[in-house]
Structures are given as structure tokens and as C-alpha cells.
C-alpha positions as semicolon CSV with decimal commas, in nm:
position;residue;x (nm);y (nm);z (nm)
1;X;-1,991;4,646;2,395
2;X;-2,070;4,695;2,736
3;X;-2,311;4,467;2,948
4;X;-2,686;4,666;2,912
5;X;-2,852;4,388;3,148
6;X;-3,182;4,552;3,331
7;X;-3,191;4,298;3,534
8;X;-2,982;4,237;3,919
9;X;-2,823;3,905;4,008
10;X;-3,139;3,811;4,291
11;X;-2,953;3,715;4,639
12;X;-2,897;3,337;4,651
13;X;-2,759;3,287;4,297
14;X;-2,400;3,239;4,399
15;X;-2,425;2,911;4,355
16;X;-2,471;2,775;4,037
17;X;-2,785;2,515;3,952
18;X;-2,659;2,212;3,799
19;X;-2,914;2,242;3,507
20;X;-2,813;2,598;3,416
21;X;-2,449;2,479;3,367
22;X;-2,620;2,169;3,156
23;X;-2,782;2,398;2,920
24;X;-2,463;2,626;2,865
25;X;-2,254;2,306;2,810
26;X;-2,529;2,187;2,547
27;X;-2,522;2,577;2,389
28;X;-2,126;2,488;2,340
29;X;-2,187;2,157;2,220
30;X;-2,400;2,320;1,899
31;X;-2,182;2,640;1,880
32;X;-1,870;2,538;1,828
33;X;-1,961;2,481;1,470
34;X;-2,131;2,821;1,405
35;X;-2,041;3,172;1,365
36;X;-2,256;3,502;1,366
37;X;-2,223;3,875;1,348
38;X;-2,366;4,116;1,679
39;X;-2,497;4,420;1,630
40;X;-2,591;4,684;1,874
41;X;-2,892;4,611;2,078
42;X;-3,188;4,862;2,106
43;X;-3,495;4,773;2,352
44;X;-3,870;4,910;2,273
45;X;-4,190;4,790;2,311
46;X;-4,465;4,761;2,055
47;X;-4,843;4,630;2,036
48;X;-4,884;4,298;1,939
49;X;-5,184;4,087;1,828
50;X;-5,225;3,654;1,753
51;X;-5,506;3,515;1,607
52;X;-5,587;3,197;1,692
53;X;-5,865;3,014;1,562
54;X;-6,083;3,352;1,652
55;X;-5,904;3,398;1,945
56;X;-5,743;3,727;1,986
57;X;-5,460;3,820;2,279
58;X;-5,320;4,131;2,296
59;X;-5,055;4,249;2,461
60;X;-4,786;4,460;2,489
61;X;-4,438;4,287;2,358
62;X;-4,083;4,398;2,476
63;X;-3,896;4,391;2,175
64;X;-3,497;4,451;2,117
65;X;-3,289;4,500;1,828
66;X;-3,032;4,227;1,718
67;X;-2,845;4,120;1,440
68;X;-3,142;3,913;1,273
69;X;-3,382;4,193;1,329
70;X;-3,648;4,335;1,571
71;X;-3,666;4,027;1,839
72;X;-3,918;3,954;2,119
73;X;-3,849;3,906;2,518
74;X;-4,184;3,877;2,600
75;X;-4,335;3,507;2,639
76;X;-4,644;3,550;2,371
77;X;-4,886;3,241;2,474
78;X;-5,123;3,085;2,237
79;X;-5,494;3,037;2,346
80;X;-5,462;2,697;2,217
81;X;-5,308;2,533;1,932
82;X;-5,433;2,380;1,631
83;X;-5,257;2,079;1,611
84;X;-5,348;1,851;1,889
85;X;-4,998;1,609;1,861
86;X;-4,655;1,652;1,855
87;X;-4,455;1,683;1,592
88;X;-4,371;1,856;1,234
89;X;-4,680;1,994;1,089
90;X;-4,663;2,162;0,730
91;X;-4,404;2,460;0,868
92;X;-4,463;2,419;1,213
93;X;-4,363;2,170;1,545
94;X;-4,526;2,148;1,811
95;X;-4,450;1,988;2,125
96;X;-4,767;1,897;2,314
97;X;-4,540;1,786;2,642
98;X;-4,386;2,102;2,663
99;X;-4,641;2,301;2,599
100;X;-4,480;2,518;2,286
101;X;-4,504;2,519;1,873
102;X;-4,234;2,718;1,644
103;X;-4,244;2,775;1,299
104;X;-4,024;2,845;0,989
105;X;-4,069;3,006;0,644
106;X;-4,048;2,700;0,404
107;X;-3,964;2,365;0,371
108;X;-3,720;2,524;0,014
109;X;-3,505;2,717;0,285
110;X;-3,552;2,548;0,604
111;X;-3,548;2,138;0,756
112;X;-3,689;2,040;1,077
113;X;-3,489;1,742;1,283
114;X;-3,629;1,579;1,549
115;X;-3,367;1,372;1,644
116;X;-3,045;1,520;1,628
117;X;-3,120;1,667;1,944
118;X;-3,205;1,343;2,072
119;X;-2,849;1,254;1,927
120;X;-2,705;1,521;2,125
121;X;-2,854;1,456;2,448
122;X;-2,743;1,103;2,436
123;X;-2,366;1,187;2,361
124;X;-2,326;1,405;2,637
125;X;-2,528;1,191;2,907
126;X;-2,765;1,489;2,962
127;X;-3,018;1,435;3,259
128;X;-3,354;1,343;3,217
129;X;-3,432;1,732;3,311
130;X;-3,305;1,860;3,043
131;X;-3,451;1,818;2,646
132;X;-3,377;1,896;2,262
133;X;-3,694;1,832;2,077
134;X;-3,594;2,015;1,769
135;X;-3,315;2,178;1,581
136;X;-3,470;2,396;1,281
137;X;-3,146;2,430;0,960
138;X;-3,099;2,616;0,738
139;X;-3,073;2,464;0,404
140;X;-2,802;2,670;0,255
141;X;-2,471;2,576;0,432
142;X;-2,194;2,904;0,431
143;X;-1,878;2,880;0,482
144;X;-1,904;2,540;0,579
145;X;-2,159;2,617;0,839
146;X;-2,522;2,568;0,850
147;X;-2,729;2,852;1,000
148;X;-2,950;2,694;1,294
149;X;-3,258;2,728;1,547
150;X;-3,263;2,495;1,820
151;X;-3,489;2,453;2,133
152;X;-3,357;2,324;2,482
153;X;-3,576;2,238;2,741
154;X;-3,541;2,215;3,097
155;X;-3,735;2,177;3,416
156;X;-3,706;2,419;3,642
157;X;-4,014;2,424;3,872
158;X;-4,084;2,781;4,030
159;X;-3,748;2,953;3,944
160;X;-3,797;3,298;3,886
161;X;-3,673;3,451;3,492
162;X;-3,437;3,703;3,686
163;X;-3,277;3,393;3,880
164;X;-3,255;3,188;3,553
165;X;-3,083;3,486;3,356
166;X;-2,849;3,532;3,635
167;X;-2,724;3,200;3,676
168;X;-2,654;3,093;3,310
169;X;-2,476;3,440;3,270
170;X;-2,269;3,343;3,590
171;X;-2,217;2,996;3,469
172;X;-2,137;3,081;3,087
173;X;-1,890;3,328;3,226
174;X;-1,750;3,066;3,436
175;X;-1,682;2,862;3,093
176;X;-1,504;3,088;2,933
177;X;-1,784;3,263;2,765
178;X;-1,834;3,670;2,768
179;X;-2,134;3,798;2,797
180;X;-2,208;4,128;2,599
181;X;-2,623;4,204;2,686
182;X;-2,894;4,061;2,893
183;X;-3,241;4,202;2,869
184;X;-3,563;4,062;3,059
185;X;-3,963;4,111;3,080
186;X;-4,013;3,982;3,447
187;X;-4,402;3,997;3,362
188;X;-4,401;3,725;3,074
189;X;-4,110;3,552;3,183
190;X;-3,884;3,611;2,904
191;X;-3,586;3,743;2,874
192;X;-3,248;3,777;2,585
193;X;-2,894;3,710;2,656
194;X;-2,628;3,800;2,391
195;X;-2,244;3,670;2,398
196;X;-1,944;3,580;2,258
197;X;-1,641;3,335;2,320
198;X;-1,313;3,311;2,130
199;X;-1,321;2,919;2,045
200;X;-0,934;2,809;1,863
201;X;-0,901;3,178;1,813
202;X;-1,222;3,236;1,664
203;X;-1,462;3,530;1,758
204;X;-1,817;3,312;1,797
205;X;-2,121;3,556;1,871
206;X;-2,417;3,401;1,995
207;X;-2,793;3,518;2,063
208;X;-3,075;3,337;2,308
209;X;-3,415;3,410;2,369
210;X;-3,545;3,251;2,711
211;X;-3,914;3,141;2,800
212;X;-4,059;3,028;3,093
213;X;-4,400;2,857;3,120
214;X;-4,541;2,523;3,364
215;X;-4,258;2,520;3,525
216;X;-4,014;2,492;3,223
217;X;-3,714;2,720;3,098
218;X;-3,716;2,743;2,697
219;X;-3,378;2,804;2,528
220;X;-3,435;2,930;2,183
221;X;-3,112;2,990;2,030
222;X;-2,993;3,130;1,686
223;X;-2,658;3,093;1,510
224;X;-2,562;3,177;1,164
225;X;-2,201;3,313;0,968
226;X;-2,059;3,632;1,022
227;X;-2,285;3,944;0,884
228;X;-2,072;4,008;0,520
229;X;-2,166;3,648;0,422
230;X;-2,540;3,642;0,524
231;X;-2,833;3,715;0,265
232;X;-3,179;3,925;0,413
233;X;-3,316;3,622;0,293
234;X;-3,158;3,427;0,553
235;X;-3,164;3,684;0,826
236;X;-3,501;3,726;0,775
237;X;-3,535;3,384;0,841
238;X;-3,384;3,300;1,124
239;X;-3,572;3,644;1,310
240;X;-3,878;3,497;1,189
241;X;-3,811;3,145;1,331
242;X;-3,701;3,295;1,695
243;X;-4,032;3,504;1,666
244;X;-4,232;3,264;1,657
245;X;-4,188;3,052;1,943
246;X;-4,497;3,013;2,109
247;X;-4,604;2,879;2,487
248;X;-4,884;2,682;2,441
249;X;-5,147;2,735;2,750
């Protein structure tokens, strides 16, 4: 598959940010345990309304076509939230420092962890700039592997979504990884990177979307098992989970 990025390397990215390279060593760090299966990427754009407690937003969402499904770029923002603290509620976490909630399907398919990012961060001696507030699993393990959703945070001020994309493309390319498709909504501030890296021989396809909001990147990445062994159950699951990250404003 060839690189369909719509989006230019912006002058002045040459040099790699030291946090950009910190996220794609943390996307490693969780991937060299999972597989997945690409498929071809299609970009459209669809109406889209959230209820909120009354509170209606519409807008129009940039939407593209991956392995787990129809997929949003577009940063969707809540109104407000319902839950007024962080943590798990019922099917849903939300961080109230970071601004952002996600949800999952069930608590029969799916477990929340709060701390093996924490777990994470402290093993590789992250900076205080970068986070992991929660890692959503699947509760099925295949092949020895189980399916995942986690969330990286970072701070990143006023950098721009087309600067961010550019530089961890540059810097998981400078690791080893190859990058397949980029896609971006400059006007929300989200964007989708798909690639792939042969790890001990091993074909590993991976899938990110990317918020920005308050001056913070959101990583939102997926992993599961190669396509022949994943149920629609599970697929379904892990496109509904990446869907509904949320910017809280």
C-alpha cells in the first residue's frame, strides 16, 4: 500500500521533538505483543450528532475506512460531561485533567486498567509530559494476545495537528517502523496514521487516531490479531471503543 497522507511535512519539522519520539517508543513498548490485519483505507465524510444532557453539536465528521470499521479523524468535543471525576464509570473513563472520556461495550467483553499504564510509564522513565491513564482489554485473549485500546497523553502546547502527524511519521520511520497512510482534519485537530513494522520477523500492523485539545496531543491506539482469527464481535468492539473518544470542553 502506498502512503495516501493529505497532509505536507510543514517547514521546520526536520528535527524531531523529543516527545514525539517518546510516544512512538511507548507505541513499541505495547505493540510488540500484538498483531492486527490492515485493510484498505477509504476517506468520506458524514453528519454526525451527540447528545449530551440536551445538548446537541453537530458537525460534520471526516471519517475513513479501516480494518475495525468506519473510523473518525475529526476531534468530536462534548459540551460537558456527566461525570464530574476521574475515573471508571459504569462503561466509561473519564479523565477530568485531560479533558477526555472513552467508552467500551461491556464490562462481559471488555476491562478497564488504570494502572498498567502507570506501570509502563514508570519502566521506561517516561517524562512528566507524557501520560497513560488507561489501557481498555479485551477479555478474550487470541493467539496468545489480548486485543487492546490505550490512550497516551502528551503536552504539546500550540503545535499544530499537521506538525504533530509529520513528526511521529518521521520519527516512527526513523525506528524502523513503515508507515502505510496518514489522513488529517486540520479543522478539529485530528488526524489517523496507519503502519506496520516487521518485529523478529513478524508482520505487526498498527492503527492510531490522534486528538488535539488545551494544548494536549491524544494517542488513541488499537491493536488486535490478524483478520482470519478476529470475530465482528470483537471488531466491532474495538471500532466502537476508538469512536468514542471524546474531548471534553
Amino acid at each position: 500500500m502506498t502512503d495516501n497522507s493529505d497532509e505536507k511535512s510543514a517547514p521546520g519539522t526536520a528535527k524531531l521533538p523529543v516527545k514525539t519520539i517518546v510516544v512512538a517508543v511507548v507505541v513499541i513498548a505495547f505493540m510488540v505483543i500484538f498483531k492486527r490485519e490492515l485493510g484498505g483505507l477509504l476517506e468520506r465524510t458524514s453528519d454526525f450528532k451527540i447528545s449530551t444532557e440536551g445538548v446537541v453539536i453537530k458537525a460534520v465528521v471526516k471519517t475513513v475506512e479501516t480494518p475495525i470499521g468506519t473510523t473518525e479523524v475529526s476531534v468530536v468535543p462534548l459540551a460537558k460531561s456527566p461525570q464530574s471525576s476521574t475515573g471508571v464509570h459504569g462503561t466509561t473513563y473519564v479523565n477530568t485533567e485531560y479533558a477526555f472520556q472513552i467508552s467500551w461495550p461491556n464490562a462481559k467483553d471488555w476491562t478497564p486498567d488504570e494502572a498498567l499504564g502507570a506501570q509502563l510509564h514508570k519502566k521506561l522513565g517516561l517524562p512528566a509530559t507524557v501520560d497513560i491513564p488507561i489501557v481498555i482489554l479485551s477479555n478474550t485473549p487470541i493467539d496468545r494476545f489480548r486485543p487492546n485500546i490505550n490512550v497516551v497523553v502528551e503536552k504539546v502546547g500550540d503545535m499544530s495537528i499537521q506538525d504533530y502527524m509529520a513528526a511521529t511519521k518521521d520519527s516512527l520511520v526513523a525506528q524502523g517502523w513503515e508507515v502505510l497512510s496518514t489522513s488529517v482534519d486540520p479543522k478539529t485537530r485530528g488526524g489517523v496514521i496507519v503502519f506496520i513494522n516487521n518485529t523478529g520477523g513478524e508482520r505487526i500492523y498498527q492503527f492510531q487516531r490522534i486528538a488535539m485539545n488545551k494544548g494536549n496531543a491524544y494517542v488513541i491506539t488499537a491493536s488486535q490479531v490478524p483478520k482470519a482469527d478476529l470475530s465482528q464481535g470483537l471488531k466491532q468492539g474495538l471500532g466502537d471503543i476508538v469512536n468514542s473518544f471524546r474531548v471534553i470542553q
